[in-house]
ROSE-4610 file (N, C-alpha, C; in Angstrom, 1 decimal, always signed):
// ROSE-4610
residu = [X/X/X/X/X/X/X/X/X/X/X/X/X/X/X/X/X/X/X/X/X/X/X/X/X/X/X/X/X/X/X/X/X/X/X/X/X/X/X/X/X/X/X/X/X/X/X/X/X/X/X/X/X/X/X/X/X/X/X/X/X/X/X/X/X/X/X/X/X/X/X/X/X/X/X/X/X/X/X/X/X/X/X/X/X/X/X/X/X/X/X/X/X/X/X/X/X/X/X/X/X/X/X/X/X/X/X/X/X/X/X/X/X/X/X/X/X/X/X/X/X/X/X/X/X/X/X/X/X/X/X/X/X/X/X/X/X/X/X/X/X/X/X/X/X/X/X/X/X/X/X/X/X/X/X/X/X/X/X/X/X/X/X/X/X/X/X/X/X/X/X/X/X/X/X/X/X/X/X/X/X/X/X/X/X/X/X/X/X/X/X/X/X/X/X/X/X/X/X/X/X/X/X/X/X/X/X/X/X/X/X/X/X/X/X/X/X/X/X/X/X/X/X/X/X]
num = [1/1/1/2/2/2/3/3/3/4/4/4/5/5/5/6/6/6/7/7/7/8/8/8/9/9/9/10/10/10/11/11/11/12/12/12/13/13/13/14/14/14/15/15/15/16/16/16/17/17/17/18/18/18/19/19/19/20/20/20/21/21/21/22/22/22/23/23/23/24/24/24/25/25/25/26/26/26/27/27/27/28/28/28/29/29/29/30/30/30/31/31/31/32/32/32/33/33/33/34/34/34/35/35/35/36/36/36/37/37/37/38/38/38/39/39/39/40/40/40/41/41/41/42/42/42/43/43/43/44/44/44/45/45/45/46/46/46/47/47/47/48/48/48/49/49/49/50/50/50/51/51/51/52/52/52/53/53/53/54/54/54/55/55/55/56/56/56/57/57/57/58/58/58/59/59/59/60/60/60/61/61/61/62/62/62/63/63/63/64/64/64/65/65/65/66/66/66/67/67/67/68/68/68/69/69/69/70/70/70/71/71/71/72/72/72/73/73/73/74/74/74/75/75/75]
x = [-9.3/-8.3/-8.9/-10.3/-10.6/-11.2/-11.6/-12.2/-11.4/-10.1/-9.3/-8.6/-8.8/-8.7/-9.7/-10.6/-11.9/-12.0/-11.4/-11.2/-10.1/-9.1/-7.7/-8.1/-8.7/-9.4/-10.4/-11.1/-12.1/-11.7/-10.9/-10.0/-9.2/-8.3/-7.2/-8.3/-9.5/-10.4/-10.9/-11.3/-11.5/-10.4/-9.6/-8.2/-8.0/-7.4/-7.7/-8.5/-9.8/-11.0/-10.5/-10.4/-9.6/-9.2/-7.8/-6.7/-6.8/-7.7/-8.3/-9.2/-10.0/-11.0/-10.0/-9.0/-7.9/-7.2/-7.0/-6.0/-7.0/-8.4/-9.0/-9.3/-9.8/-9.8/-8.8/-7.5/-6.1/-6.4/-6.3/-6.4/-7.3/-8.5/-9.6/-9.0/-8.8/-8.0/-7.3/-6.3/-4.9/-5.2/-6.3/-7.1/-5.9/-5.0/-4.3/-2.7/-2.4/-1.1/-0.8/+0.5/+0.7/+0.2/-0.5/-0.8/+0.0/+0.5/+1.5/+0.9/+1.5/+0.7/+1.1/-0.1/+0.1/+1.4/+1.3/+3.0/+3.6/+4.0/+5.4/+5.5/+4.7/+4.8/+5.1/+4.8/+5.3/+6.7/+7.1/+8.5/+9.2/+9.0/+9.5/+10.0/+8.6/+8.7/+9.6/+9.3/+10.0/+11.7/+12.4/+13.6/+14.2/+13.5/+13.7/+13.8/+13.0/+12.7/+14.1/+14.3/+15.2/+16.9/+16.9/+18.3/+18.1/+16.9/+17.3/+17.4/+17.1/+17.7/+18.7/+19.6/+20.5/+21.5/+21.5/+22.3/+22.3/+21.2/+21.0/+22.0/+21.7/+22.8/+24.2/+24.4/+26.0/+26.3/+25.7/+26.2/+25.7/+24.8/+25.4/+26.3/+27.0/+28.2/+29.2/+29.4/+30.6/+30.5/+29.5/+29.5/+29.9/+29.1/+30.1/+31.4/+31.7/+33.1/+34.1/+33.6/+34.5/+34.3/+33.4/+33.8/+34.4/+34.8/+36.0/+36.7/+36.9/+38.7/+39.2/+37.9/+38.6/+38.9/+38.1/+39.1/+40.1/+40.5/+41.9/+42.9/+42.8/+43.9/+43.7/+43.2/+42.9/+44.4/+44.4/+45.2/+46.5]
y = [-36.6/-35.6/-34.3/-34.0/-32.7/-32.8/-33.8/-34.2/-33.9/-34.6/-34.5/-32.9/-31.5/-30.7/-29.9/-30.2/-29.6/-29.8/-31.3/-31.8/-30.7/-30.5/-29.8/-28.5/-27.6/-26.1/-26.0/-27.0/-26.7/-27.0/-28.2/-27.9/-26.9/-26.3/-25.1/-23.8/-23.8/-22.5/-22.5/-23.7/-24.2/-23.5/-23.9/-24.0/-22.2/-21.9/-20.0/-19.3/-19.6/-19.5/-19.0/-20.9/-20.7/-20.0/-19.9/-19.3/-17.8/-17.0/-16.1/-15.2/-16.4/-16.1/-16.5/-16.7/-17.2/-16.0/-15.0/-13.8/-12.8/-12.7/-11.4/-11.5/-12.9/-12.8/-12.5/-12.8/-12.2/-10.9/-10.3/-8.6/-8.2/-8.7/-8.4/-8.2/-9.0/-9.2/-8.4/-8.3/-6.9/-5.6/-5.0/-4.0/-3.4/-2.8/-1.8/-2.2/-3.3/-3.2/-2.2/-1.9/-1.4/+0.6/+0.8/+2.1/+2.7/+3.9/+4.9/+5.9/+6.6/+7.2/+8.7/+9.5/+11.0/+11.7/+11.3/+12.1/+11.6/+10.7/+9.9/+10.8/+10.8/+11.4/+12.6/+13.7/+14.8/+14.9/+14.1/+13.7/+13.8/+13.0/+12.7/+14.0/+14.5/+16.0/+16.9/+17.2/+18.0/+17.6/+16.1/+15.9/+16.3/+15.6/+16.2/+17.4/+18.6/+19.9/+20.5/+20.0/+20.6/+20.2/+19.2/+18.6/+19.6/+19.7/+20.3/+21.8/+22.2/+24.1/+23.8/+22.8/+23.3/+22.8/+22.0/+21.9/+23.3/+23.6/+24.9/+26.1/+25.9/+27.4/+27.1/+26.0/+25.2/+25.5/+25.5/+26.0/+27.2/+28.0/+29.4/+29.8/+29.5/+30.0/+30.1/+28.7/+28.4/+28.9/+29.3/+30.0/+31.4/+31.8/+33.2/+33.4/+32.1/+32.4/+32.3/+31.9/+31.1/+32.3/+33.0/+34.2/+35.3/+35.4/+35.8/+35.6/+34.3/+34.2/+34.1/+34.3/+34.4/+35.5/+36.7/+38.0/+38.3/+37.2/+37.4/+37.0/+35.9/+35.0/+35.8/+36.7/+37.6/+38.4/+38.8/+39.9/+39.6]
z = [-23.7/-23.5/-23.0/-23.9/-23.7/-21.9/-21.7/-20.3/-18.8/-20.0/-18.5/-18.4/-19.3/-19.2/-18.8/-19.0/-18.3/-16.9/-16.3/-15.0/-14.6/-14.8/-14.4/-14.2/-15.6/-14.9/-14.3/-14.1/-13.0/-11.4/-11.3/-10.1/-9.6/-10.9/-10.8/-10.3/-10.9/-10.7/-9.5/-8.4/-7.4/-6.6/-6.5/-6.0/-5.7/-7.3/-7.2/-6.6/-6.3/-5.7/-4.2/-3.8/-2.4/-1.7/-2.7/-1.8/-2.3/-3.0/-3.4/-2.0/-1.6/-0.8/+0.9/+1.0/+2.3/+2.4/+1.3/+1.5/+1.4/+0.9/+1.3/+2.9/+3.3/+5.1/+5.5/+5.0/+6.2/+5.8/+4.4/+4.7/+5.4/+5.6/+6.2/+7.7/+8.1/+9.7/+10.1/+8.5/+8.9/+8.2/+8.2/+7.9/+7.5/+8.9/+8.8/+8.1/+7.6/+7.0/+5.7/+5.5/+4.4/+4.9/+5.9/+5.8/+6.8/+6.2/+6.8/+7.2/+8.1/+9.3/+8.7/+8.8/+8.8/+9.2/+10.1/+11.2/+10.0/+9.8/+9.0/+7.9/+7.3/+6.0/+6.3/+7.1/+7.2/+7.7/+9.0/+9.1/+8.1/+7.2/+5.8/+5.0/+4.5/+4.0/+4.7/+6.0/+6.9/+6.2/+6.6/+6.5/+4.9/+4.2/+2.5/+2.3/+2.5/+2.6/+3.2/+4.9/+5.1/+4.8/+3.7/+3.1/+2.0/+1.7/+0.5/+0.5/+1.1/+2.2/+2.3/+3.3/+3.2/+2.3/+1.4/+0.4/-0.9/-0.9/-1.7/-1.1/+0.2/+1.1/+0.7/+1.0/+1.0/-0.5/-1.9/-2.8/-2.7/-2.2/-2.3/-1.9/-0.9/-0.1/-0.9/-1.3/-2.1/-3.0/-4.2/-5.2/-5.1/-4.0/-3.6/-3.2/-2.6/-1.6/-3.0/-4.3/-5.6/-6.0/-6.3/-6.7/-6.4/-5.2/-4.2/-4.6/-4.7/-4.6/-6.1/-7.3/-8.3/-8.5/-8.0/-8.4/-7.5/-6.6/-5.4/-6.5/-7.1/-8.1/-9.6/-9.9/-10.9/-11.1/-10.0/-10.2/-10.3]
């Protein structure tokens, strides 16, 4: 019993080995996957930054324009 488990992880270790040593060559090959490009990321920032200006303006407005019109309906 203990034999044929020693046979089984030493194959399974074999095996993991392998296809261990099969996926560092493809990263190897695809150096560049997974990596995002300078521009992009500023893109990025740029678009975020400017949603978030103008969502800020858009409630200032309205917070002003509401305080307007509460002292219009005040009276």
């Amino acid at each position: 019993m203990l034999d044929r488990c020693a046979v089984a992880l030493t194959l399974l270790s074999a095996t993991v080995r392998d296809r261990w040593e099969t996926a560092r060559a493809e990263m190897k090959a695809r150096a560049d996957a997974g990596e995002i490009a300078v521009s992009t990321v500023i893109i990025w920032f740029a678009a975020i930054g400017g949603a978030i200006a103008i969502a800020g303006t858009i409630t200032a407005v309205l917070l002003k324009a509401n305080g307007k019109l509460d002292s219009v309906f005040d009276e």
